[in-house]
Every structure is written in structure tokens, then in C-alpha cells.
N, C-alpha and C positions, 0 to 999 in steps of 0.2 A: 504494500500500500504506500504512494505517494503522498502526503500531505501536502498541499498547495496552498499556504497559509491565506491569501487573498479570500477565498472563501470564510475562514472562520475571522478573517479580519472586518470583515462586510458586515458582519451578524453584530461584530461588537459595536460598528460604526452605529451600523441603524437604532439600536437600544442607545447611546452616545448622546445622538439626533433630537432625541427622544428625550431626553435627560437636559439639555442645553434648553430647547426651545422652552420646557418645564420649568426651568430657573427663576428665581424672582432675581436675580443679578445678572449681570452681561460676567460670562467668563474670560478669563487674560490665561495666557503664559509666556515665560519669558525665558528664552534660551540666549547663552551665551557662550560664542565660538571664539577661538583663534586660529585654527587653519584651513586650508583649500586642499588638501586632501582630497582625491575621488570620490571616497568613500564617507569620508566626512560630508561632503559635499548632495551626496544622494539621498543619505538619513535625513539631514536638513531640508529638504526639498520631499521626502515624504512627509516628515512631520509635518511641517506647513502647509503641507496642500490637505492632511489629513485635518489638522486642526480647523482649516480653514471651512471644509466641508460638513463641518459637525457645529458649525459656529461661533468656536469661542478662537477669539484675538492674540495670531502667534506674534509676538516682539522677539524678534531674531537681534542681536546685537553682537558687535565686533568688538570683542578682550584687546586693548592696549597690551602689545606681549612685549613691549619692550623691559618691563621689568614685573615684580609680583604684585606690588605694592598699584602699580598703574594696574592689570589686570582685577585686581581685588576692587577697586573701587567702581570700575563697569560694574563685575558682579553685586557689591553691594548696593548701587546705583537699580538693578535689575528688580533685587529683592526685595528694596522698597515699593516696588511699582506691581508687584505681581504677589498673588498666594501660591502660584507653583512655579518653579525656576529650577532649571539644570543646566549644569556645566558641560557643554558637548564636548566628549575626549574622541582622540587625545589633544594634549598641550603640549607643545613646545618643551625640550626636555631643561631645559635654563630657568622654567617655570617651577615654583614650589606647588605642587599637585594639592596637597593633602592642605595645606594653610588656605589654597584658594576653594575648594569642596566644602571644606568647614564653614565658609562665610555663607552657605545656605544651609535655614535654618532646618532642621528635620523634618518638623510640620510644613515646610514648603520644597522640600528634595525629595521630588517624584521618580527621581533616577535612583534612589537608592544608594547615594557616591559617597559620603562623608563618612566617617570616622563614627560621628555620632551618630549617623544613619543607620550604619551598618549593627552597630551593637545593640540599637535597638529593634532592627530585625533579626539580630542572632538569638536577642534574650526574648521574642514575638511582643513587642511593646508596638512595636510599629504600625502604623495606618494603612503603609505601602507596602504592598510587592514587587521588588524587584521588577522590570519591564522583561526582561529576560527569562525570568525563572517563570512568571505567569506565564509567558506564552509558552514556555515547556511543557506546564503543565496543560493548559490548555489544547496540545495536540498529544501529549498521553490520551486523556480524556476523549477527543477527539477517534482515537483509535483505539479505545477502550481496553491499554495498557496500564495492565498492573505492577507494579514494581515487589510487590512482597515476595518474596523469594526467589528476586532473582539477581544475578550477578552483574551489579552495576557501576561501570567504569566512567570516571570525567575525567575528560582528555585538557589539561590548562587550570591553571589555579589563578585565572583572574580576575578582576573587581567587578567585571560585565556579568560573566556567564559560572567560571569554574569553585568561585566564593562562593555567592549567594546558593548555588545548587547542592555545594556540598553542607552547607550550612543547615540547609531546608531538610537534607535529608537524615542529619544528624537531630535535628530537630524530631523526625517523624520514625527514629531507631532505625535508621535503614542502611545496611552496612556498605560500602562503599569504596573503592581504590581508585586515586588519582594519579594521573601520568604527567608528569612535569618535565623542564628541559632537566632536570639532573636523575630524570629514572634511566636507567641505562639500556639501552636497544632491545637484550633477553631480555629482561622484566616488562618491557613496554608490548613485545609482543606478545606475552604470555600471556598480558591481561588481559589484553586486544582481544585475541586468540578464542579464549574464553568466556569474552565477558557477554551477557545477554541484553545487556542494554547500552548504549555507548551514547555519553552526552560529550561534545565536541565543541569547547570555544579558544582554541589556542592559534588560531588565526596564521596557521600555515597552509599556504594552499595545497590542497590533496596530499595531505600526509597520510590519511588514511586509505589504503587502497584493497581490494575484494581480495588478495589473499592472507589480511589482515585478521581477517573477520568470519565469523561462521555462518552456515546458513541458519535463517528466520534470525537474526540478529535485528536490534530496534534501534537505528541508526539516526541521532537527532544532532545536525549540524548547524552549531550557534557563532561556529566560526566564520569572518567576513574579511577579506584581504583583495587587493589590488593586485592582480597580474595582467601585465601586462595591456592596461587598460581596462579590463575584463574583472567584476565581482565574483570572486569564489572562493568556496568554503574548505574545509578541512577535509571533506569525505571527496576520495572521488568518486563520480557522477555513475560509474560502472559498479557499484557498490551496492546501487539500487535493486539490481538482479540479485543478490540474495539475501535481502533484509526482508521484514517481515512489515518494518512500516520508516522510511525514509523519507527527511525536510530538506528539499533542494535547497539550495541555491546559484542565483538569487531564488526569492520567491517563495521562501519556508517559512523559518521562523523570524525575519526580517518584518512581512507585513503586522505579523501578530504581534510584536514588540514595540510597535507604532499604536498601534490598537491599545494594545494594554497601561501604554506610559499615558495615554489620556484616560485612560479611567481612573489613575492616578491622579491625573489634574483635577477632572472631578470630585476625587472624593477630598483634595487638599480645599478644595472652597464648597465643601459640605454638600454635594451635591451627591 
């Protein structure tokens, strides 16, 4: 089974639609970028046409990256003007990440990025779901994949995709092994090899390849990278022949992540 996220993205639009025009307030959001990035550049241009479509007012703004202290003050400049606001990564690596994340407040970091974001969704204090992790779960559900009992591998330990997932499922006692850049090539296949579930955000293109992987494997690729002009994910594309249920990309779980960072926005201004 192919998951086409578009479709479960549509569904959340329309309830969205639904929800905005319902409002006794006009809703905002305020995103604030620093680079041109391809891939940077494509998210940004769904979200806004996504936001735009549902009704509530995307404020895209340009981070002064010449230093942090200039970048922080758009961002705080942002937060003032908006109840949901995100940092669109990445940043500039001469940028301090974590002091500039922190300057949005939890109750308005729909993106799940901060420090104090995060530990409040590690300890479930939090409002939000992760954008990433929702729409994971959302095409589990979708393909009415169960995880209990089975052997479940994430591919990347990062702030988007490989955190929050291993987080969620510590959270939910569900045992789990991570492959990062310092698991060593035997180990990495081995769990590949075996594993029944495979979540994917380490944003190498097609690391993962079909003699990787076993048949009926549930292959969910959250990974997103620039080759050579061209958006593509961690799994390759041949992989699909014998998984049991597979998120292309582009086109998986990219639109559902768009989807789900505005019901975020919604629920940051009570809606």
C-alpha cells in the first residue's frame, strides 16, 4: 500500500475550513526564515498556500542572519504579532539555534523546536504534536498499522522527525532501536534487516535500498533532501515493491505535516 498523503491532507484541510470560518477571531501565523534552500523554499510555499486556503493570515518574514542577537529580534518582533510562530530550519550554522527556538514561547511553538517545547512534550504537558510525529501517526492509522509487537527501527535522531518519534514511543512503552551516523554499517543492517516497521528522517537520499529491508516491511519516509534539484527521501523509490505500506516522496508525509502544523495553529489560539 502506497500512502499518498494529499489525500489525508485534504480531509484535515476541509475540517480546518471548517474550524476558521467558525472562529469568533481572524487567525495569524507567523513564520520566520533565513534561507533559500530548495527545500526550505517548497515547505514555505506549501504552508502558505495551505494556510492561505483555510483562511487564516500567513506572515512569512526574513531573520536578519547577520548575527543572533539581529535574528532574535525579527523572531521576537514575530511573537509579538502572532499566537503561533515557528522558526523554519534550518539556520545558518554561525547562528545560535537553541537561544533563537527558545525566544518562542511554548504556548505559541506549533513546531514543537524549543528546549522548553520539547520537554514539555516528552513529560505530555504539551498542547502540541509535533507536525511530524502527527502525521506519522496519522498514516499508521490510515493503514491501520499497529505497532505492538513489533520491531520498530528510526532511522536519525533529529529535532524534526527521529526525537519526537522516539520520545512518543517511549512514552507509549514501545520498544524501539535507533540508527544514527555513529551505528556502524553491521549493526545498521541488522536492524534494517529485521526491523518491521522502519521510520526514516535522516535526510540522506536513498540510503535505504530493497535489499535493506524484508518483505511486508512498513516503510514511513520522513526524510527530505535536495538532489540534484530533485526532493527525495531516505527510502528508495524500489523499496515500495516489498513493503507492506510505503510514504513516497515527495508526496507522503510532507502534505500531512502541513496539515497537521495548522491544527497546531488552531489549537494555539483556542480554536
Amino acid at each position: 500500500m502506497i500512502i499518498f498523503g494529499k489525500e489525508i491532507a485534504e480531509r484535515i484541510k476541509n475540517d480546518l475550513v471548517r474550524r476558521v470560518a467558525e472562529a469568533s477571531a481572524p487567525v495569524s501565523f507567523g513564520i520566520v526564515t533565513a534561507g533559500t534552500q530548495v527545500v526550505t523554499e517548497k515547505y514555505l510555499a506549501m504552508k502558505k498556500k495551505f494556510g492561505t486556503d483555510i483562511g487564516v493570515t500567513v506572515d512569512i518574514r526574513a531573520g536578519n542572519t547577520e548575527s543572533t542577537d539581529a535574528f532574535v529580534q525579527t523572531v521576537l518582533e514575530t511573537v509579538s504579532a502572532h499566537k503561533a510562530v515557528i522558526v523554519q530550519l534550518p539556520l545558518p550554522t554561525a547562528l545560535n539555534r537553541e537561544k533563537i527556538l527558545l525566544c518562542v514561547p511554548k504556548e505559541a511553538d506549533v513546531d514543537v523546536l524549543s528546549l522548553e517545547a520539547c520537554a514539555a512534550f516528552a513529560s505530555g504537558e504539551s498542547p502540541f504534536i509535533p507536525p511530524v510525529l502527527s502525521a506519522i501517526q496519522k498514516v499508521l492509522g490510515e493503514g491501520k498499522i499497529t505497532l505492538l509487537g513489533k520491531k520498530i527501527v528510526i532511522v536519525g535522531k533529529g529535532q524534526l522527525v527521529g526525537t519526537p518519534v522516539s520520545e512518543w514511543l517511549t512514552r507509549e512503552r514501545m520498544a524501539h532501536d535507533i540508527i544514527t551516523k555513529d551505528t556502524s554499517e553491521e549493526e545498521k543492517g541488522m536492524l534494517l534487516r529485521s526491523a518491521d516497521v522502519i521510520i526514516s528522517g535522516a535526510g540522506v537520499p536513498h540510503m535505504i535500498t530493497p535489499d535493506m529491508v524484508k518483505d511486508g516491511v512498513v516503510l514511513i519516509d520522513a526524510g527530505t533532501t535536495e538532489d540534484s534539484g530533485v526532493l527525495v527521501g531516505d527510502v528508495d523509490p524500489l523499496c515500495a515493491e516489498k513493503a507492506a505500506l510505503f510514504t513516497p516522496v515527495p508526496g507522503g508525509i510532507g502534505p500531512i505535516t502541513v496539515a497537521t502544523l495548522y491544527e497546531n495553529v488552531l489549537r494555539a489560539h483556542g480554536i
